[in-house]
mmCIF file of the N, C-alpha and C atoms, coordinates in Angstrom:
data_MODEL
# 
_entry.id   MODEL 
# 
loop_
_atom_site.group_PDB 
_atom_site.id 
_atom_site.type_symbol 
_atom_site.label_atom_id 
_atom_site.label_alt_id 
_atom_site.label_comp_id 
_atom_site.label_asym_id 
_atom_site.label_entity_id 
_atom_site.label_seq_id 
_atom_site.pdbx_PDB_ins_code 
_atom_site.Cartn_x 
_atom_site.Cartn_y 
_atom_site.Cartn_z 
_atom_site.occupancy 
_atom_site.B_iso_or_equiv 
_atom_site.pdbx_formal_charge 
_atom_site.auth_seq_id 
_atom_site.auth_comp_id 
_atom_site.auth_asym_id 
_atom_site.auth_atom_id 
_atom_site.pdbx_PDB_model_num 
ATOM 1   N N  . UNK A 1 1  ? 53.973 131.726 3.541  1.00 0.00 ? 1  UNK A N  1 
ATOM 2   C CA . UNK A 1 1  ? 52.910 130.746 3.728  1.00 0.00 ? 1  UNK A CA 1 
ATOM 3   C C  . UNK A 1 1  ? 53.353 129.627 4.658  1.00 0.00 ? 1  UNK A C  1 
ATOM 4   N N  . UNK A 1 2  ? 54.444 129.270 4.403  1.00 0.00 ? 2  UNK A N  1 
ATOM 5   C CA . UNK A 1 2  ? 55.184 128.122 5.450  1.00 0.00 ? 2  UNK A CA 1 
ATOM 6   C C  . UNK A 1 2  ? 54.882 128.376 6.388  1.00 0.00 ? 2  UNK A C  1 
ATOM 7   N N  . UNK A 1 3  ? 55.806 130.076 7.114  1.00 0.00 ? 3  UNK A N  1 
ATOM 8   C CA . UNK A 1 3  ? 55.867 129.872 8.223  1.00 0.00 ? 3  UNK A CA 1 
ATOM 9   C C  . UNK A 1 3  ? 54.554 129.914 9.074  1.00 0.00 ? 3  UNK A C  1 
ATOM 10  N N  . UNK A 1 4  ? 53.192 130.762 8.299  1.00 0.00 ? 4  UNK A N  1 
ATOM 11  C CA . UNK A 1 4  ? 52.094 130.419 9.563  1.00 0.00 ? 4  UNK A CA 1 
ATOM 12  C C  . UNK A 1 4  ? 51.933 129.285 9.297  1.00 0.00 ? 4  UNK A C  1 
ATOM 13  N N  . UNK A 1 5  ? 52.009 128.172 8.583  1.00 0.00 ? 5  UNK A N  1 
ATOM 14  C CA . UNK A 1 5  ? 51.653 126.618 8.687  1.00 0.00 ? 5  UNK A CA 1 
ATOM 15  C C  . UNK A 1 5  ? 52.561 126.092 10.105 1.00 0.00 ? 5  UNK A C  1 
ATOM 16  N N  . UNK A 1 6  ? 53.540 126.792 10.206 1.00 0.00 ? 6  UNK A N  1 
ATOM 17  C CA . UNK A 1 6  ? 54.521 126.706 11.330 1.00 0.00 ? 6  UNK A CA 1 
ATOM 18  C C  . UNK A 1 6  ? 54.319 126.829 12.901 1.00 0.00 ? 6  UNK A C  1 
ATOM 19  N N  . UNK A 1 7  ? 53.946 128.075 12.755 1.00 0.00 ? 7  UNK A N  1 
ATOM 20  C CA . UNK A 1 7  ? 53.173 128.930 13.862 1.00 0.00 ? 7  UNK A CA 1 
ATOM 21  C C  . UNK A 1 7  ? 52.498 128.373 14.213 1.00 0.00 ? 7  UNK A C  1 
ATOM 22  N N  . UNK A 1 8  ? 51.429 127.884 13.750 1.00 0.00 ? 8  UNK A N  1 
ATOM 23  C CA . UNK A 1 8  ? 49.725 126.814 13.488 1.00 0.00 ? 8  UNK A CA 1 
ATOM 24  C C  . UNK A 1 8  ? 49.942 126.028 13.928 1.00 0.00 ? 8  UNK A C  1 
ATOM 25  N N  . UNK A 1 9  ? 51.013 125.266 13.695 1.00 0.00 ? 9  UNK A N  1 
ATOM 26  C CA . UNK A 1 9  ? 51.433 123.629 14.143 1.00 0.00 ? 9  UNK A CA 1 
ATOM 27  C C  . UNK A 1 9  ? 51.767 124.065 15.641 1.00 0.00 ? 9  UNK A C  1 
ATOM 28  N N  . UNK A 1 10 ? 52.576 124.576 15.867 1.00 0.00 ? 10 UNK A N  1 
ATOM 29  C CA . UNK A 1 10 ? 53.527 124.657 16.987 1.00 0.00 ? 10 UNK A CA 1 
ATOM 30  C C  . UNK A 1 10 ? 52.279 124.969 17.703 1.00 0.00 ? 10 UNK A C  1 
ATOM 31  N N  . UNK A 1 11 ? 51.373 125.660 17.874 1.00 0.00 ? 11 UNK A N  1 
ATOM 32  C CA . UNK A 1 11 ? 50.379 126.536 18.755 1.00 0.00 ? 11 UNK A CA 1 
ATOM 33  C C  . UNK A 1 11 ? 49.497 124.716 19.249 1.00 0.00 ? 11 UNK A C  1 
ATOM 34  N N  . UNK A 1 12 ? 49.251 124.000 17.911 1.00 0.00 ? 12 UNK A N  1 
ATOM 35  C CA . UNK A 1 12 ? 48.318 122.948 17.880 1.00 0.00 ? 12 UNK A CA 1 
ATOM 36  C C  . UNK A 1 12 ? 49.082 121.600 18.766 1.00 0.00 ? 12 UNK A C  1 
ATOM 37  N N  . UNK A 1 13 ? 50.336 121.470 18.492 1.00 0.00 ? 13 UNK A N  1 
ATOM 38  C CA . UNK A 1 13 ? 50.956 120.781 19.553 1.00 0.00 ? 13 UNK A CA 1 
ATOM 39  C C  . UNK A 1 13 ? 51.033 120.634 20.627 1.00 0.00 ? 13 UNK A C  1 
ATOM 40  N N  . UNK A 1 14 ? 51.148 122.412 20.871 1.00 0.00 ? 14 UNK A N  1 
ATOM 41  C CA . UNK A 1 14 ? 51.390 122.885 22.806 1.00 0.00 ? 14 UNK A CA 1 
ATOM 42  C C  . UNK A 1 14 ? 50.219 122.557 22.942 1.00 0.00 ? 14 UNK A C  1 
ATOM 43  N N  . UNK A 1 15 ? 48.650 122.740 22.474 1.00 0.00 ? 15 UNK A N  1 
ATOM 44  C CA . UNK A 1 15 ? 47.454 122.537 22.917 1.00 0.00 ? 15 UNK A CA 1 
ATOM 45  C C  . UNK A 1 15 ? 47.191 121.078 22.681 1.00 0.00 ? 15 UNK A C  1 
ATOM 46  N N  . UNK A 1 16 ? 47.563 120.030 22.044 1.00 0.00 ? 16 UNK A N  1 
ATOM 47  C CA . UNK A 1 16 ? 47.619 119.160 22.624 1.00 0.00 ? 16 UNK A CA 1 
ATOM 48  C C  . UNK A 1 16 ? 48.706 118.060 23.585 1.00 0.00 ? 16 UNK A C  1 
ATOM 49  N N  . UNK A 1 17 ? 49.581 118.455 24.320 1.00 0.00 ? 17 UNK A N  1 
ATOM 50  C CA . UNK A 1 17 ? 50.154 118.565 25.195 1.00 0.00 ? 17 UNK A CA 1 
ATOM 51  C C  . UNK A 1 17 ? 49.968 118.663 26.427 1.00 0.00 ? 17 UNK A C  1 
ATOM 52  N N  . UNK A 1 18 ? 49.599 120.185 25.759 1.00 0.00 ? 18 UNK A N  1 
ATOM 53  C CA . UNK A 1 18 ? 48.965 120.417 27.427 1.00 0.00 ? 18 UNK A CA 1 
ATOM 54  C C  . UNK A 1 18 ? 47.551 120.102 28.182 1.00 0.00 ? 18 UNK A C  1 
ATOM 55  N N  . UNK A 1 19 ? 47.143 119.458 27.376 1.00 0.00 ? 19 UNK A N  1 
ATOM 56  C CA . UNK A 1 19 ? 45.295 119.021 27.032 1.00 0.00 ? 19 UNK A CA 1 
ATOM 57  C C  . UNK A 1 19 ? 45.764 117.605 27.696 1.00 0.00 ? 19 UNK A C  1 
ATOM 58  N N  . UNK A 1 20 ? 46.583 116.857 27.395 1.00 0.00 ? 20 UNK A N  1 
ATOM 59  C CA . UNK A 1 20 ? 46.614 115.400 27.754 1.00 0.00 ? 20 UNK A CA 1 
ATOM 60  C C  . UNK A 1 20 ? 47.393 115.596 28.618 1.00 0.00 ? 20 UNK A C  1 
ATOM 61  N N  . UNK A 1 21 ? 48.120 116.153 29.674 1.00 0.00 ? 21 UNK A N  1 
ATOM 62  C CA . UNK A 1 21 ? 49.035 116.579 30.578 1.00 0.00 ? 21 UNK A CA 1 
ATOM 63  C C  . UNK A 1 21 ? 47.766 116.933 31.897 1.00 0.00 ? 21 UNK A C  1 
ATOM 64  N N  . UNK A 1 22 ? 47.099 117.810 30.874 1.00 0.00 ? 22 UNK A N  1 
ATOM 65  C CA . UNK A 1 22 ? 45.671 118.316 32.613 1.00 0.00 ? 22 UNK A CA 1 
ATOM 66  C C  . UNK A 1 22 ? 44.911 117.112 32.511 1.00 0.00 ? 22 UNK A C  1 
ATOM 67  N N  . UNK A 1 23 ? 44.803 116.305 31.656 1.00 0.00 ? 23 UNK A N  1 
ATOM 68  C CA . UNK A 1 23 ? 44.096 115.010 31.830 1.00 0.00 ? 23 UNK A CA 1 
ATOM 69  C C  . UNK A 1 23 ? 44.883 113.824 32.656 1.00 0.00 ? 23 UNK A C  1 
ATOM 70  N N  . UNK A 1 24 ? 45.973 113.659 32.093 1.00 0.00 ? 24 UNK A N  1 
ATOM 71  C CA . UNK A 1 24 ? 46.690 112.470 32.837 1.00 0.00 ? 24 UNK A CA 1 
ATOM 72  C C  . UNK A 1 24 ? 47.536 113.106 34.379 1.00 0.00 ? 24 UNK A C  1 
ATOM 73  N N  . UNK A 1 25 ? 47.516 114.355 34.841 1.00 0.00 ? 25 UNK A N  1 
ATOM 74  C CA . UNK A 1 25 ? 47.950 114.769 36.056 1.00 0.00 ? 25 UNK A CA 1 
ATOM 75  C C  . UNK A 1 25 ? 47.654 114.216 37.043 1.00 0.00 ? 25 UNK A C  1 
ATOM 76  N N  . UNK A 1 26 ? 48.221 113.311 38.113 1.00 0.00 ? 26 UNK A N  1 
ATOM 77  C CA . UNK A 1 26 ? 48.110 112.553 39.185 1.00 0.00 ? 26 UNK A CA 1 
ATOM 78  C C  . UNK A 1 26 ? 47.790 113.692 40.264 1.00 0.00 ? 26 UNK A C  1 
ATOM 79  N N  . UNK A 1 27 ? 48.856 114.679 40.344 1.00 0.00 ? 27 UNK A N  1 
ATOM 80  C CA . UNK A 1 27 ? 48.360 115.744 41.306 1.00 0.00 ? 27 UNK A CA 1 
ATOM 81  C C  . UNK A 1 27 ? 46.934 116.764 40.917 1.00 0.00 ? 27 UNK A C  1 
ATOM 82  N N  . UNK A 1 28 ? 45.969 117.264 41.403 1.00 0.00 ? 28 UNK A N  1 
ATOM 83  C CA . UNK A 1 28 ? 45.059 118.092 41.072 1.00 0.00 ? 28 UNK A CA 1 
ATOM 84  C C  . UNK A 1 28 ? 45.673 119.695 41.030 1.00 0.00 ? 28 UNK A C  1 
ATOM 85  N N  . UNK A 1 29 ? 46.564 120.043 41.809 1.00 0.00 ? 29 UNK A N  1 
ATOM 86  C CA . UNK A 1 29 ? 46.990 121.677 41.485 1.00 0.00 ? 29 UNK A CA 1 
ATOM 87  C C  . UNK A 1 29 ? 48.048 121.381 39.978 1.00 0.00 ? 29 UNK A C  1 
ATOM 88  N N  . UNK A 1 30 ? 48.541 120.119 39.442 1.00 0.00 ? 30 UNK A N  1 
ATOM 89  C CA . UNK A 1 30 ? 49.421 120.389 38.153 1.00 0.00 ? 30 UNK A CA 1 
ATOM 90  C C  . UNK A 1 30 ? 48.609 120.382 37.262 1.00 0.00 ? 30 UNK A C  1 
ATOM 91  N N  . UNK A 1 31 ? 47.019 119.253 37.187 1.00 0.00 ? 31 UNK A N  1 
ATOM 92  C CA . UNK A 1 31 ? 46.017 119.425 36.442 1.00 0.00 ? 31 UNK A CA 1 
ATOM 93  C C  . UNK A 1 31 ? 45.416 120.614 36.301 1.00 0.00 ? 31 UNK A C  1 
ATOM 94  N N  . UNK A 1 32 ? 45.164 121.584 37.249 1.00 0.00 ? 32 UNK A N  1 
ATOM 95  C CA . UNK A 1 32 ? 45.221 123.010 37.407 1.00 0.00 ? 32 UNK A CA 1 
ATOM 96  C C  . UNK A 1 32 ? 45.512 124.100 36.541 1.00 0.00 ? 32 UNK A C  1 
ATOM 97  N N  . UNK A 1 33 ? 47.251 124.014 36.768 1.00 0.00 ? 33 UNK A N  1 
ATOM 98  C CA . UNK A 1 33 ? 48.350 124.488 36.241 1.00 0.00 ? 33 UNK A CA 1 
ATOM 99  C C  . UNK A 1 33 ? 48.147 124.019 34.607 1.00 0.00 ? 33 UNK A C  1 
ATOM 100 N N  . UNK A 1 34 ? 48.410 123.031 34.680 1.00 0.00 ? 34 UNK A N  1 
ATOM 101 C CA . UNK A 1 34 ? 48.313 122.489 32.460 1.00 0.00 ? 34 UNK A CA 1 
ATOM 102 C C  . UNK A 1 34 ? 47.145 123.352 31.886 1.00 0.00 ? 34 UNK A C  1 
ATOM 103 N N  . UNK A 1 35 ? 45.730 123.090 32.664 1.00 0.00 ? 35 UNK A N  1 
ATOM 104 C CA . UNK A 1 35 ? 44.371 123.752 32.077 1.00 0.00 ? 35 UNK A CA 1 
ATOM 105 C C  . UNK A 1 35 ? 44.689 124.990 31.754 1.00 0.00 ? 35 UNK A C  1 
ATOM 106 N N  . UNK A 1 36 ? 45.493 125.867 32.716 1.00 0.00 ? 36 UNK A N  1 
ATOM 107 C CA . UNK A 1 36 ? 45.612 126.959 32.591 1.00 0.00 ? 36 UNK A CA 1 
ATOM 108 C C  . UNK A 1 36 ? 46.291 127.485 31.343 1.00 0.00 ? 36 UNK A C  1 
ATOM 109 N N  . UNK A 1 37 ? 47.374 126.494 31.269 1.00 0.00 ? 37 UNK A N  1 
ATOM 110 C CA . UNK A 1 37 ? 48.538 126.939 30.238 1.00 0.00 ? 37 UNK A CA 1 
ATOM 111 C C  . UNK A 1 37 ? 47.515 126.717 28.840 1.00 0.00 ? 37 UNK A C  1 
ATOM 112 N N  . UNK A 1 38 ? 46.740 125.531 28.994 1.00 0.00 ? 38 UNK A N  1 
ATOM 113 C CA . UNK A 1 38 ? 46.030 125.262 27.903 1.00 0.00 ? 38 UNK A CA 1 
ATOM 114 C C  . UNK A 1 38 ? 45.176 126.274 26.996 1.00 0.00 ? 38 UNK A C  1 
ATOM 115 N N  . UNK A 1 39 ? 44.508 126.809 28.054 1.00 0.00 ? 39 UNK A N  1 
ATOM 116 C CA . UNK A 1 39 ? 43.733 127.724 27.952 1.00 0.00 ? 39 UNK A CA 1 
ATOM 117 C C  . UNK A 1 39 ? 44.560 129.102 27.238 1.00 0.00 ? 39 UNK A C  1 
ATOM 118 N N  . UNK A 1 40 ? 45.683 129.075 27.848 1.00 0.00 ? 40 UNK A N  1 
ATOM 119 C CA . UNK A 1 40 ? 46.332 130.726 27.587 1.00 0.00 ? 40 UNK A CA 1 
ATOM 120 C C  . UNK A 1 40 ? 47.153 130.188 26.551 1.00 0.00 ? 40 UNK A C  1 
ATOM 121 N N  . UNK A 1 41 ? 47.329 129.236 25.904 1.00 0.00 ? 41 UNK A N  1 
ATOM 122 C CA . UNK A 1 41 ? 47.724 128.754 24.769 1.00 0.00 ? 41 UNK A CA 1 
ATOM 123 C C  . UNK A 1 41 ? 46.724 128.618 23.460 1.00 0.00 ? 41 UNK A C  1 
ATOM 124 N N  . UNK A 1 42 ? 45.314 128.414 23.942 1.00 0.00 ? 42 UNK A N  1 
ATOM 125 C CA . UNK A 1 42 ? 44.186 128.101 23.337 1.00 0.00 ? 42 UNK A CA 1 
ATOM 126 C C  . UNK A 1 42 ? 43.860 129.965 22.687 1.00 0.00 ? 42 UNK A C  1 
ATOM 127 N N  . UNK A 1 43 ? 44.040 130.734 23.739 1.00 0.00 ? 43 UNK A N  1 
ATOM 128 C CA . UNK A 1 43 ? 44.099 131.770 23.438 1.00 0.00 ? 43 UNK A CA 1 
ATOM 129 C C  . UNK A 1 43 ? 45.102 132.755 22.231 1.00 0.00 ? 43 UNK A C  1 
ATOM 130 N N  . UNK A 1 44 ? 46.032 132.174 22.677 1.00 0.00 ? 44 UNK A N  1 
ATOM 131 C CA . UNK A 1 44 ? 47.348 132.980 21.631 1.00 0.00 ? 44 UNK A CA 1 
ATOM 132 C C  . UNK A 1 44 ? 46.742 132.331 20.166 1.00 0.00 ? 44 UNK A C  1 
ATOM 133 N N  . UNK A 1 45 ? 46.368 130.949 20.046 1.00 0.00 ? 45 UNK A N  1 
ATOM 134 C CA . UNK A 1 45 ? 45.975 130.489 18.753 1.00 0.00 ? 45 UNK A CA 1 
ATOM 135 C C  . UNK A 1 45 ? 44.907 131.609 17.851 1.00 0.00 ? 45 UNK A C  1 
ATOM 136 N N  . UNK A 1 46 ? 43.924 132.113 19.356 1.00 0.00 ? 46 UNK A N  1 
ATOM 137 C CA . UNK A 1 46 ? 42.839 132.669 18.791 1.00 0.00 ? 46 UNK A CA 1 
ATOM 138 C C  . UNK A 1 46 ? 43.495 134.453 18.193 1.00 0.00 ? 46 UNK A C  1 
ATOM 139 N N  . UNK A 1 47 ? 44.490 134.945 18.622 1.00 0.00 ? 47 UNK A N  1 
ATOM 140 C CA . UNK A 1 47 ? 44.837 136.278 18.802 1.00 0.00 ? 47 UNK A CA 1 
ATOM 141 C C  . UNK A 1 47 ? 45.760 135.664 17.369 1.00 0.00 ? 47 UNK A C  1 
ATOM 142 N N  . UNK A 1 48 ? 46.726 134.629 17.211 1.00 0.00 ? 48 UNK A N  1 
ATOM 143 C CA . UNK A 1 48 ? 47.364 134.051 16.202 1.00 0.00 ? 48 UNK A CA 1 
ATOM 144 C C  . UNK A 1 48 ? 46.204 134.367 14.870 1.00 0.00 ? 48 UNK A C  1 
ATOM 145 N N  . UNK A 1 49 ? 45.360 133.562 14.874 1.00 0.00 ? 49 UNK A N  1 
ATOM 146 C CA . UNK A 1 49 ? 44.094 133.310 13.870 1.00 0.00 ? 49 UNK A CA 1 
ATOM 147 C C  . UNK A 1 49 ? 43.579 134.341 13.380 1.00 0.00 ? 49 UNK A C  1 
ATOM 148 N N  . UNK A 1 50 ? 43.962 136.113 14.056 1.00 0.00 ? 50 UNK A N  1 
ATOM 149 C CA . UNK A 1 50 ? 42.803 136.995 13.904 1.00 0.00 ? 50 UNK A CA 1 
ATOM 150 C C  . UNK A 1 50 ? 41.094 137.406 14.621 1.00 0.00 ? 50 UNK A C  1 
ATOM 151 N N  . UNK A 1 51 ? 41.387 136.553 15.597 1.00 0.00 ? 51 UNK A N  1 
ATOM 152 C CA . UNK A 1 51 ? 39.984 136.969 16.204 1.00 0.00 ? 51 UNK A CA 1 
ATOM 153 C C  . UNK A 1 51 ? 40.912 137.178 17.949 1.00 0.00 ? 51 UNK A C  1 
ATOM 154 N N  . UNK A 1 52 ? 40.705 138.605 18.142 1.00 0.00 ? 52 UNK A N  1 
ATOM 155 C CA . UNK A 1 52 ? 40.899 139.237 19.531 1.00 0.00 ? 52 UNK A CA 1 
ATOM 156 C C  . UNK A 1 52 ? 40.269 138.864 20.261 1.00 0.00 ? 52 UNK A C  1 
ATOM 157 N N  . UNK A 1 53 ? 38.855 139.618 20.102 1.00 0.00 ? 53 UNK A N  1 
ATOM 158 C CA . UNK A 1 53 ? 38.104 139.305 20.642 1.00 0.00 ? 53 UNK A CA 1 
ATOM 159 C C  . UNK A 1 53 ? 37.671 137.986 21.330 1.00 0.00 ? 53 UNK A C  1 
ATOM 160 N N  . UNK A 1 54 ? 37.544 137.003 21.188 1.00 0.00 ? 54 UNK A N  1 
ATOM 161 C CA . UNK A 1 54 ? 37.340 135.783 20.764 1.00 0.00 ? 54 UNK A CA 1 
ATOM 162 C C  . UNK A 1 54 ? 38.723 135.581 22.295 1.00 0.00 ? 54 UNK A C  1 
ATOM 163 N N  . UNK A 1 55 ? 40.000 135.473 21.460 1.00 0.00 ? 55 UNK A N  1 
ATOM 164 C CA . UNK A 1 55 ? 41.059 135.393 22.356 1.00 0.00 ? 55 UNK A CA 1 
ATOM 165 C C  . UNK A 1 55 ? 41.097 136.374 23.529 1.00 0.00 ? 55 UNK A C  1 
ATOM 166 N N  . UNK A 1 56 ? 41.074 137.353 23.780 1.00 0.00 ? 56 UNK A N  1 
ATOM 167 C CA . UNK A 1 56 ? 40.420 138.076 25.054 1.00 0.00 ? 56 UNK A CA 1 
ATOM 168 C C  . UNK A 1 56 ? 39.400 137.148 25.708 1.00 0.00 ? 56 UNK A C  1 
ATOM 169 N N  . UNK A 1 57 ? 38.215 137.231 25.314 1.00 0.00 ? 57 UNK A N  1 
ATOM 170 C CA . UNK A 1 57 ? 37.001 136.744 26.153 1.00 0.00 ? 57 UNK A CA 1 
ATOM 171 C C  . UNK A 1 57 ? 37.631 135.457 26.732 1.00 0.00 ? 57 UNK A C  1 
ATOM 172 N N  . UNK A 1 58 ? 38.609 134.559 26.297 1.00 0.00 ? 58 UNK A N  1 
ATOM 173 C CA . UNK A 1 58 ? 38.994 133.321 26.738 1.00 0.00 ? 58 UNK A CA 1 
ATOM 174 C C  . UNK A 1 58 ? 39.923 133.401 28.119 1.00 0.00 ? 58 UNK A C  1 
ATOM 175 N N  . UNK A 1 59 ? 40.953 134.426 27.803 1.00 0.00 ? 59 UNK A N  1 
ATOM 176 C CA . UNK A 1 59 ? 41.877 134.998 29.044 1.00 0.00 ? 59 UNK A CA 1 
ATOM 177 C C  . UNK A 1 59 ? 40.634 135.521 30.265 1.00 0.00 ? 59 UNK A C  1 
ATOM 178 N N  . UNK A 1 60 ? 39.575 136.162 29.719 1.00 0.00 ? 60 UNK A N  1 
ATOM 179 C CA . UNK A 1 60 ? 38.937 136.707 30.972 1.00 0.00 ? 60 UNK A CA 1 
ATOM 180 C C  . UNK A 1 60 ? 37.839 135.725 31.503 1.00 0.00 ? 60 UNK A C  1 
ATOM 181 N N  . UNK A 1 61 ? 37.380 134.945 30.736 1.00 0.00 ? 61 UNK A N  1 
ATOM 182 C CA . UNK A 1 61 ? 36.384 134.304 31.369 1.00 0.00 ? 61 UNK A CA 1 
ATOM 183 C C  . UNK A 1 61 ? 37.056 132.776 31.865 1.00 0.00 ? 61 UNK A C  1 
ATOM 184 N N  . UNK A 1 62 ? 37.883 131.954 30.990 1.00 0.00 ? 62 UNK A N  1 
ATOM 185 C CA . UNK A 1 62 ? 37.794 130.619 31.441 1.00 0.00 ? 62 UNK A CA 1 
ATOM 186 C C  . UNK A 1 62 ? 39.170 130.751 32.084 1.00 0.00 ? 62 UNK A C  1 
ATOM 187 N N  . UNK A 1 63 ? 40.082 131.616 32.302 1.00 0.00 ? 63 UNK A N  1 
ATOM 188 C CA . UNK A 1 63 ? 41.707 132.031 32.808 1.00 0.00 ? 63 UNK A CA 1 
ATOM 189 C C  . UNK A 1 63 ? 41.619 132.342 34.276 1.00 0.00 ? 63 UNK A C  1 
ATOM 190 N N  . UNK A 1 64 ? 40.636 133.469 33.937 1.00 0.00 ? 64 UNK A N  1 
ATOM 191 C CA . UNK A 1 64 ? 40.226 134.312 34.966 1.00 0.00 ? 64 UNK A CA 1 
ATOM 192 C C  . UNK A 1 64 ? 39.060 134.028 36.131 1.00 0.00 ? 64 UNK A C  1 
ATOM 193 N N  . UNK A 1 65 ? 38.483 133.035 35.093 1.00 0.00 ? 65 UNK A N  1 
ATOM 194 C CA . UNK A 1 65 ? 37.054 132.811 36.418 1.00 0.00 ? 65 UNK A CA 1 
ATOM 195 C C  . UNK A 1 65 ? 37.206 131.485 36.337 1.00 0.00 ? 65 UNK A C  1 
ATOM 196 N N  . UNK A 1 66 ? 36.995 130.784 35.530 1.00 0.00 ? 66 UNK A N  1 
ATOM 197 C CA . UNK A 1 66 ? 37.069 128.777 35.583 1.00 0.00 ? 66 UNK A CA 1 
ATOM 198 C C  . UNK A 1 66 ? 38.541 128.603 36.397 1.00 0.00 ? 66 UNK A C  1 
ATOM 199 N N  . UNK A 1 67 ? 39.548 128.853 36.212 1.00 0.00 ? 67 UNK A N  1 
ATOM 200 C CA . UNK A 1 67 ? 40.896 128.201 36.702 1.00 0.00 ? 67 UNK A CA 1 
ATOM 201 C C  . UNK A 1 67 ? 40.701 129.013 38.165 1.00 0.00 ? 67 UNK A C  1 
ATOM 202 N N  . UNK A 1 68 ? 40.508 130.263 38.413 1.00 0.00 ? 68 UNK A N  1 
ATOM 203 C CA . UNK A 1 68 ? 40.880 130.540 39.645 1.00 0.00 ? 68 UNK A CA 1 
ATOM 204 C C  . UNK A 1 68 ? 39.087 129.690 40.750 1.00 0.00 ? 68 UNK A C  1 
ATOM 205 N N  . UNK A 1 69 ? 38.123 130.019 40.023 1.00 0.00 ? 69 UNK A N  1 
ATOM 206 C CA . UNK A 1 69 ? 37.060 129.235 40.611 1.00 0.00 ? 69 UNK A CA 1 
ATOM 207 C C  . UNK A 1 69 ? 37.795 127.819 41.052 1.00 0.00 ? 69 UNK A C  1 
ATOM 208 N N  . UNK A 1 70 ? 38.715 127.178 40.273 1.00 0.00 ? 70 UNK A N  1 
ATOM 209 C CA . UNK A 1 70 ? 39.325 125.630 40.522 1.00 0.00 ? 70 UNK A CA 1 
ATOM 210 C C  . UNK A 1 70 ? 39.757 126.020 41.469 1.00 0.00 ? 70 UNK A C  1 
ATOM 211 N N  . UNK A 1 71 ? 40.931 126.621 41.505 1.00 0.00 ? 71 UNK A N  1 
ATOM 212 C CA . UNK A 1 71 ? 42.094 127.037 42.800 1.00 0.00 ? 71 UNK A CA 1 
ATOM 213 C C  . UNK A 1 71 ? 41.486 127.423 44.118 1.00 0.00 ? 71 UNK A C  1 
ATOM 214 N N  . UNK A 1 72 ? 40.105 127.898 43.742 1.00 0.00 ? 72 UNK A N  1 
ATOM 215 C CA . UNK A 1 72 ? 39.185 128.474 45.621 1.00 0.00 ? 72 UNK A CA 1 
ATOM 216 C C  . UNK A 1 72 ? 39.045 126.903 45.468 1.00 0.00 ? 72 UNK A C  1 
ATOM 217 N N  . UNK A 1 73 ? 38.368 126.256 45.333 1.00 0.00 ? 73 UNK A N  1 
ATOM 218 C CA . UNK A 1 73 ? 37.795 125.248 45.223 1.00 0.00 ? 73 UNK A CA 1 
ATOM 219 C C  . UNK A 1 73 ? 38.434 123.828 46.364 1.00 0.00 ? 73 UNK A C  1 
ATOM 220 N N  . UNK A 1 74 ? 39.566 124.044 45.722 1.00 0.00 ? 74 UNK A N  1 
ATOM 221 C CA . UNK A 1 74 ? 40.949 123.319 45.686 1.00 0.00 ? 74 UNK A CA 1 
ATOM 222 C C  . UNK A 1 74 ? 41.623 123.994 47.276 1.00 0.00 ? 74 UNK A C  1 
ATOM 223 N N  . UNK A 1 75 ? 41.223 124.901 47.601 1.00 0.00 ? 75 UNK A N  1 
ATOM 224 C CA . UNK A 1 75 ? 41.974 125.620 48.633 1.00 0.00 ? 75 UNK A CA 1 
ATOM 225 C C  . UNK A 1 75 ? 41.212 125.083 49.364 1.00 0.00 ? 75 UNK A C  1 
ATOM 226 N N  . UNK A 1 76 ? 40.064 125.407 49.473 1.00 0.00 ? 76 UNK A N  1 
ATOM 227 C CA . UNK A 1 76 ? 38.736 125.095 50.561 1.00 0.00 ? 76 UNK A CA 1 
ATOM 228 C C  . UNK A 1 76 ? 38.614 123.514 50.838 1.00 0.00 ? 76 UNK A C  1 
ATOM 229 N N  . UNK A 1 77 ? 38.124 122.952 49.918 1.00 0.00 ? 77 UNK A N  1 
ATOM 230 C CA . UNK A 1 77 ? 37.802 121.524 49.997 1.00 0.00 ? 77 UNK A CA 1 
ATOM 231 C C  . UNK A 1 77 ? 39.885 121.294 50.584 1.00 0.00 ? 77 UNK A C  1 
ATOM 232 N N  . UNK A 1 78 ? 40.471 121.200 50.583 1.00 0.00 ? 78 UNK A N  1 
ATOM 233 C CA . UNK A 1 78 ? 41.786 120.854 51.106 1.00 0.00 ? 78 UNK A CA 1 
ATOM 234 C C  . UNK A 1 78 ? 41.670 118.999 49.566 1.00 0.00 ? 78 UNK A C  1 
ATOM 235 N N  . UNK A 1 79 ? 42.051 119.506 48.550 1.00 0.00 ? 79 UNK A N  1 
ATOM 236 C CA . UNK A 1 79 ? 41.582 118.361 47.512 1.00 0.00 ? 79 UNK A CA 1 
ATOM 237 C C  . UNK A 1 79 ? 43.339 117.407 47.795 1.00 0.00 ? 79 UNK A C  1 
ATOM 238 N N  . UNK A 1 80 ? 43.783 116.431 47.388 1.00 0.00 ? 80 UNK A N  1 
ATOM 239 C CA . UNK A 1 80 ? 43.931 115.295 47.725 1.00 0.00 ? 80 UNK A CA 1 
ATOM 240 C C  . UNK A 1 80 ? 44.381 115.049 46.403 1.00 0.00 ? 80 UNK A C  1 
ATOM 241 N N  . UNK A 1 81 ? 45.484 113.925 46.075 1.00 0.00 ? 81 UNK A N  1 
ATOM 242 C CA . UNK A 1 81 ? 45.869 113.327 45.017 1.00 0.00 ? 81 UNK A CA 1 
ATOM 243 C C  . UNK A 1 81 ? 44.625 112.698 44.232 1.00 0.00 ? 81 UNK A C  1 
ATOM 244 N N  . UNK A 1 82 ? 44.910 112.153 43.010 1.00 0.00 ? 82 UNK A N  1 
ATOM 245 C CA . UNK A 1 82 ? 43.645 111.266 43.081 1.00 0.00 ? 82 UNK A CA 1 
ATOM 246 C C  . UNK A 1 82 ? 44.445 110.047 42.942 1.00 0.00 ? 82 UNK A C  1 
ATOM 247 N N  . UNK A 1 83 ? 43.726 109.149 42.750 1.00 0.00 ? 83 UNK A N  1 
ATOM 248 C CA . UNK A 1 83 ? 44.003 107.933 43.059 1.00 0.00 ? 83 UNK A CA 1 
ATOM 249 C C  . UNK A 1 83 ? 43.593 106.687 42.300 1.00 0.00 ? 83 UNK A C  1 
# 
């Protein structure tokens, strides 16, 4: 019983970490980068928890289409620190 209280924690940490890391990122490709990890961290919680499904659909839709949609985005517009 401990250790998934363990697992749980540790998963809930990295996701908030990496949640306030893509928020406070001065550069826009590390804000990028964190979302991503967030996300594929947000995911393992869900595959952790028992729902695949659930954790799949997250790798393919917001991994796969939201972060790389950022990165065209980001390529094209030529994006800029913020400031």
């Amino acid at each position: 019983m401990i250790y998934y209280t363990v697992i749980f924690l540790i998963f809930s940490i990295m996701l908030i970490i990496f949640s306030l890391r893509s928020i406070s990122a001065k550069n826009i490709v590390h804000s990028i980068v964190w979302l991503s990890l967030f996300l594929f961290a947000l995911s393992a919680l869900f595959f952790y928890l028992g729902s695949s499904l659930i954790g799949s659909l997250e790798i393919l839709v917001y991994v796969g289409a939201v972060v790389t949609l950022l990165a065209f985005t980001l390529m094209l517009t030529g994006g800029k620190e913020f400031e």
